[in-house]
C-alpha positions in Angstrom: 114.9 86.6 179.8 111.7 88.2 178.2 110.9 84.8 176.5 111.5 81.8 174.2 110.1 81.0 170.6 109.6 77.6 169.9 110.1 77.1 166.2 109.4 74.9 163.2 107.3 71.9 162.6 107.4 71.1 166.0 106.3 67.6 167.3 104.2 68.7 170.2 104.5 66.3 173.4 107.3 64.8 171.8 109.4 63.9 175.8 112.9 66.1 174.7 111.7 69.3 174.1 108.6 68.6 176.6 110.9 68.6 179.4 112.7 71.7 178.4 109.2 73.8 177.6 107.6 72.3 180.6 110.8 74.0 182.8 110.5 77.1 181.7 106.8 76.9 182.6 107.4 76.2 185.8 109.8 79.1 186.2 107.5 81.7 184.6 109.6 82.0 181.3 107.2 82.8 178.4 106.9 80.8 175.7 105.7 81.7 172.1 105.1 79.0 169.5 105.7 79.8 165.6 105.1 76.1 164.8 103.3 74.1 161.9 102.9 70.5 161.4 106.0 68.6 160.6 104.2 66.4 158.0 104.4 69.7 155.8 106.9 69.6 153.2 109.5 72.2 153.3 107.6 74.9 150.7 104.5 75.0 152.8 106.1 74.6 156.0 108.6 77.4 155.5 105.3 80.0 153.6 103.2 79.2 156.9 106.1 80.0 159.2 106.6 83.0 157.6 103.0 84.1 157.7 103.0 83.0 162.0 106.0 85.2 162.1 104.7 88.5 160.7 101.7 88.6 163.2 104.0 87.5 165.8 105.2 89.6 168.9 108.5 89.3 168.7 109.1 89.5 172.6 111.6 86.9 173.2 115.3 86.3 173.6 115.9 83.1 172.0 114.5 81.4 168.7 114.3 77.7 169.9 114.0 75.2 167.2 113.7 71.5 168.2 114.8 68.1 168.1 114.8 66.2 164.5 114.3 70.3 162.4 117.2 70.3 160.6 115.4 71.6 157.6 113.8 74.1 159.6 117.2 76.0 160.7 117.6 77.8 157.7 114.5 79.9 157.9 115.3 80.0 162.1 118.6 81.4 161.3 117.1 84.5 158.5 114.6 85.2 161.0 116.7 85.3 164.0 118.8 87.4 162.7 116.2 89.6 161.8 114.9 89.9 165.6 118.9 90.2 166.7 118.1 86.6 168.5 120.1 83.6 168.9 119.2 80.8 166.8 119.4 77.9 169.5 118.7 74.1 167.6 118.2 71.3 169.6 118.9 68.5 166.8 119.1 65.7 169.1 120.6 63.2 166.7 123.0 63.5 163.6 120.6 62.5 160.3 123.9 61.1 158.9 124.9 58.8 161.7 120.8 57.9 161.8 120.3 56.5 158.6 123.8 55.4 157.8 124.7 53.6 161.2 122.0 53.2 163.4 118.9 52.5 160.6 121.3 51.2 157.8 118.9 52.6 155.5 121.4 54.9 153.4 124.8 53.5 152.1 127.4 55.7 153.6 128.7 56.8 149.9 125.1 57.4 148.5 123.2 60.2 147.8 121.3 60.2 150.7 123.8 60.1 153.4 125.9 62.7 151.5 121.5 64.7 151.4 121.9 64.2 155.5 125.2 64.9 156.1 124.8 67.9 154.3 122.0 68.5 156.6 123.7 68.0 159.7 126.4 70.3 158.5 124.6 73.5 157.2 122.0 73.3 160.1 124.6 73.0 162.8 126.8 75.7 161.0 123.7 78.5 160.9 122.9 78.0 165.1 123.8 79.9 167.4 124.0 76.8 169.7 124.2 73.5 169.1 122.5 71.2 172.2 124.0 68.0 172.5 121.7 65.0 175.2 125.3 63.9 176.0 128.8 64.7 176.0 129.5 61.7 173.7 127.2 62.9 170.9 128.7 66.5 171.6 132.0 64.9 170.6 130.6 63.3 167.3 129.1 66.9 166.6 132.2 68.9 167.4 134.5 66.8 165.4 132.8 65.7 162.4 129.8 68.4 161.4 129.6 71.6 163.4 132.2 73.9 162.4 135.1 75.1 164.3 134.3 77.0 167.2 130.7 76.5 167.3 129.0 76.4 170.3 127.7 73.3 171.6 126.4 72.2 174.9 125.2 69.3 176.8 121.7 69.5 177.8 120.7 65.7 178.7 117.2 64.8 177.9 115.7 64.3 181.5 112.4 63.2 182.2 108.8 65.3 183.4 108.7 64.1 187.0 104.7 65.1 186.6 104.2 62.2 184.9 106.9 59.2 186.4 106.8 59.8 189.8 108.0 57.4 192.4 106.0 54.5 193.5 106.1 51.5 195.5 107.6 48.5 194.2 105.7 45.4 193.4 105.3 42.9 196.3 108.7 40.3 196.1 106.3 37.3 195.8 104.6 36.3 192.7 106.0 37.2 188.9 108.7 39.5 188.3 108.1 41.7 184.9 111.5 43.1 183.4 110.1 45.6 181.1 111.2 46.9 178.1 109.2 49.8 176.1 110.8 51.7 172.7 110.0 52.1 169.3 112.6 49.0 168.3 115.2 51.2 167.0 118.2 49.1 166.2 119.8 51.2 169.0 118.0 49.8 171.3 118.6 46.3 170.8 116.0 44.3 171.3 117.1 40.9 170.2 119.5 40.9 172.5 116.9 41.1 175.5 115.1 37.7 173.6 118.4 36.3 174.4 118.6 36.7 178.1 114.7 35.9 178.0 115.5 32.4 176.5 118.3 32.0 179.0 115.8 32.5 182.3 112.9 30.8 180.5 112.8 28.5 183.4 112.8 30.9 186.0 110.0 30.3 188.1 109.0 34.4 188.4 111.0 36.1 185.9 108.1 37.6 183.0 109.1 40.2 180.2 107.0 42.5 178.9 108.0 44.3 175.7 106.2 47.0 174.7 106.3 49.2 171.3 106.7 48.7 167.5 109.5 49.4 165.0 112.0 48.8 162.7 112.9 45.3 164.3 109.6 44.6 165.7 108.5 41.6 163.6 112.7 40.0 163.6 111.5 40.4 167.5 108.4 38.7 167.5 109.5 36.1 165.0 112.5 34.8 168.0 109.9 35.1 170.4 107.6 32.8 168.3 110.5 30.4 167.2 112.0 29.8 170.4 109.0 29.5 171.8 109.3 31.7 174.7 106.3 31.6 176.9 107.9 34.2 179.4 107.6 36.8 176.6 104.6 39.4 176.1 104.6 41.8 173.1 102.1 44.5 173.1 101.8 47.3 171.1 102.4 50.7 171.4 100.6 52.5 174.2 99.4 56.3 175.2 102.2 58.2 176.9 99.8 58.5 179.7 99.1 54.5 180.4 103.3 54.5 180.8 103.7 54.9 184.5 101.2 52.2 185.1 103.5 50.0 183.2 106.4 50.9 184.8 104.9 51.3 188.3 103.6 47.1 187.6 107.2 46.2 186.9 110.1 44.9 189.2 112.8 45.4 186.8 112.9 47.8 183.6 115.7 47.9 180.6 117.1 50.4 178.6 119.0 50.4 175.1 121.4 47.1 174.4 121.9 47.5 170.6 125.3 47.4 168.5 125.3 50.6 166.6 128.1 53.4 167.4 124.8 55.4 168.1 123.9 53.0 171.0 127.0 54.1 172.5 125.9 57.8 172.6 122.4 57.8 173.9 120.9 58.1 177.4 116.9 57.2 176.2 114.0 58.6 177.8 112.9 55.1 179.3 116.3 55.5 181.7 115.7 58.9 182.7 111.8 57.9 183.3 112.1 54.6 184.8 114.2 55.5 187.4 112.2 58.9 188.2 109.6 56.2 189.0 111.9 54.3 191.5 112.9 51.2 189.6 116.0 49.6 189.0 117.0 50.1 185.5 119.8 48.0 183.8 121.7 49.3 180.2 124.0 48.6 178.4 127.6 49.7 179.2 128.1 53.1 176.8 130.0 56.3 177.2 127.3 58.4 177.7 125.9 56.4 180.6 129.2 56.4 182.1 129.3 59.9 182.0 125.9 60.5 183.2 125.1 58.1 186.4 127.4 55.9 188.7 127.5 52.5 186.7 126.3 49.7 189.1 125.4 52.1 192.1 122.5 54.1 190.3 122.3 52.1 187.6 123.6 48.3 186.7 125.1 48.1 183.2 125.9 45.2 180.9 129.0 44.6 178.8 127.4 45.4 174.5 126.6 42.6 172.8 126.4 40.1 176.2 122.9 38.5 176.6 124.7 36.0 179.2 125.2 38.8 181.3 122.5 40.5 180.6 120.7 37.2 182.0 122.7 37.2 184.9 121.8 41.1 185.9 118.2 40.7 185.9 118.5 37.5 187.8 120.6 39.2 190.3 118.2 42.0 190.7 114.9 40.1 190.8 116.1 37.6 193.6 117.8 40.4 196.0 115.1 42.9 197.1 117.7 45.0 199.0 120.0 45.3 196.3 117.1 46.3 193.7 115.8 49.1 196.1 119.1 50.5 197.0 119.7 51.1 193.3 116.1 51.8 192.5 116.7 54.6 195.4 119.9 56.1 194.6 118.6 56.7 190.5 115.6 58.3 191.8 117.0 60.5 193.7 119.6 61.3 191.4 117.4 61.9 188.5 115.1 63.9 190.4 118.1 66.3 191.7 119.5 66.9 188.3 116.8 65.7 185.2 113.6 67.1 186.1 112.1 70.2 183.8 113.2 73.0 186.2 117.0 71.9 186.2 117.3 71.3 182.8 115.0 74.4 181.6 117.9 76.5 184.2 120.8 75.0 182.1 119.0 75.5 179.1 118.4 79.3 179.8 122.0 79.8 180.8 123.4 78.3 177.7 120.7 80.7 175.8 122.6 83.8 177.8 126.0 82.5 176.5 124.3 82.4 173.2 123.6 86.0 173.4 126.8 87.2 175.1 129.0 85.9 172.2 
């Protein structure tokens, strides 16, 4: 392949596509960039696309557009056409099912999820392929806004093993931090980890750390405050590249708990890069994570909804060393064999060719 074009008001750094452009890096695929800043609204975003384009090279196979650009796929799909490349959109999530079931910002009969479903639909409809983080959300795309016969693949998000490498765990003596990081997406359930918090309050060792802001931030930090949970640290966000400290300090880290159908069809970055680091890394029980890892041998899942046995899973790992480190182990290698940039950028690349072929 001569190249990639990475394309639309791209949010650079942003861990899904960084992955994918940080692959083809390291396999010597060129990448171009006809990008602006996705703060611009559509007029000017579109006009200074157009004007990157026209002193563009146009030595590339694929037009790339990534995650959250629905409203750039239009213009990606004119000009693709134009250069007789496939339009390839990554969208990562449906706008529909985001503000309608996950946010609950958009009443499923208004204007605005009718505004996002038409989204989903028309920007699904114009690529060439449709790239789906799990087979799960590939079904949701398939069956309820890509058209028939469109092609769409799964390309799971996977982690940059540059950054969260494997380290040594934290001596088995002293505290215990279970830590959870996130934006506080509903998805990702938060509350639900207060609960199993207030259940091992009195656990000489076990610490939480929670690290982010959100949507459900201050409903979190109002249960911490009410129930009075000493054993519960809340800190704001923090730079991408203070991360693996975090992670490397921790005995036990979480990953998404939260009620929405969307829950169910996510694998987060925080799995992927947690267990690249070597650390035992409990969930909640989904399809997608079912179809992605070995449930309770690479990863320990928890029924949705169940802050009991939540409770019960960190206990469990935090008082059996040898248990933690033989699932800590058989993640990272897992991850590392299948998730890092080079894998993913090689699937990525051959469903670009299939793309092309059709």
């Amino acid at each position: 392949m001569r190249g990639v074009c990475v394309f639309g008001g791209h949010h650079a750094g942003y861990p899904r596509s960084g992955v994918i452009l940080s692959g083809l890096a390291r396999l010597g695929v060129p990448v171009v960039s006809c990008v602006t800043s996705p703060r611009a609204k559509v007029i000017r975003r579109y006009t200074n696309l157009v004007h990157r384009w026209r002193r563009m090279a146009h030595d590339f196979d694929a037009l790339f557009v990534p995650e959250f650009r629905h409203k750039d796929v239009p213009l990606a799909h004119v000009l693709a056409r134009a250069a007789d490349v496939p339009c390839v959109f990554d969208p990562l999530v449906s706008r529909f099912d985001t503000r309608v079931y996950d946010r609950g910002d958009a009443d499923a009969r208004g204007p605005q999820a009718w505004h996002n479903k038409n989204l989903d639909r028309l920007s699904f409809g114009l690529a060439d392929l449709v790239l789906a983080d799990t087979a799960a959300h590939a079904s949701l795309f398939a069956e309820k806004l890509a058209p028939p016969g469109a092609l769409i693949r799964v390309l799971e998000v996977g982690y940059d093993d540059a950054v969260f490498r494997p380290q040594p765990a934290p001596p088995d003596h002293g505290p215990a931090t279970v830590l959870f990081y996130g934006s506080y997406l509903p998805l990702h359930g938060v509350p639900l980890v207060v609960e199993a918090a207030e259940r091992l309050r009195d656990h000489p060792r076990v610490r939480f750390e929670l690290i982010g802001g959100g949507q459900t931030y201050h409903q979190v930090e109002r249960m911490v405050r009410d129930r009075r949970l000493a054993n519960v640290s809340m800190t704001p966000r923090v730079p991408l590249s203070e991360l693996p400290t975090r992670i490397a300090a921790s005995t036990v880290c979480l990953g998404i708990f939260g009620s929405t159908p969307k829950a169910a069809r996510v694998v987060p970055n925080k799995v992927y890069q947690c267990m690249g680091m070597e650390r035992a890394v409990i969930t909640m029980a989904s399809p997608a994570v079912s179809e992605t890892f070995c449930e309770n041998e690479e990863i320990v899942t928890t029924p949705p909804g169940d802050g009991e046995a939540l409770a019960f899973a960190i206990r469990a790992l935090v008082e059996n060393p040898a248990y933690r480190a033989r699932v800590a182990r058989a993640g990272a290698e897992r991850v590392a064999r299948e998730f890092t940039p080079v894998p993913i950028a090689r699937r990525f690349l051959a469903y670009c060719e299939e793309a092309r072929a059709r």
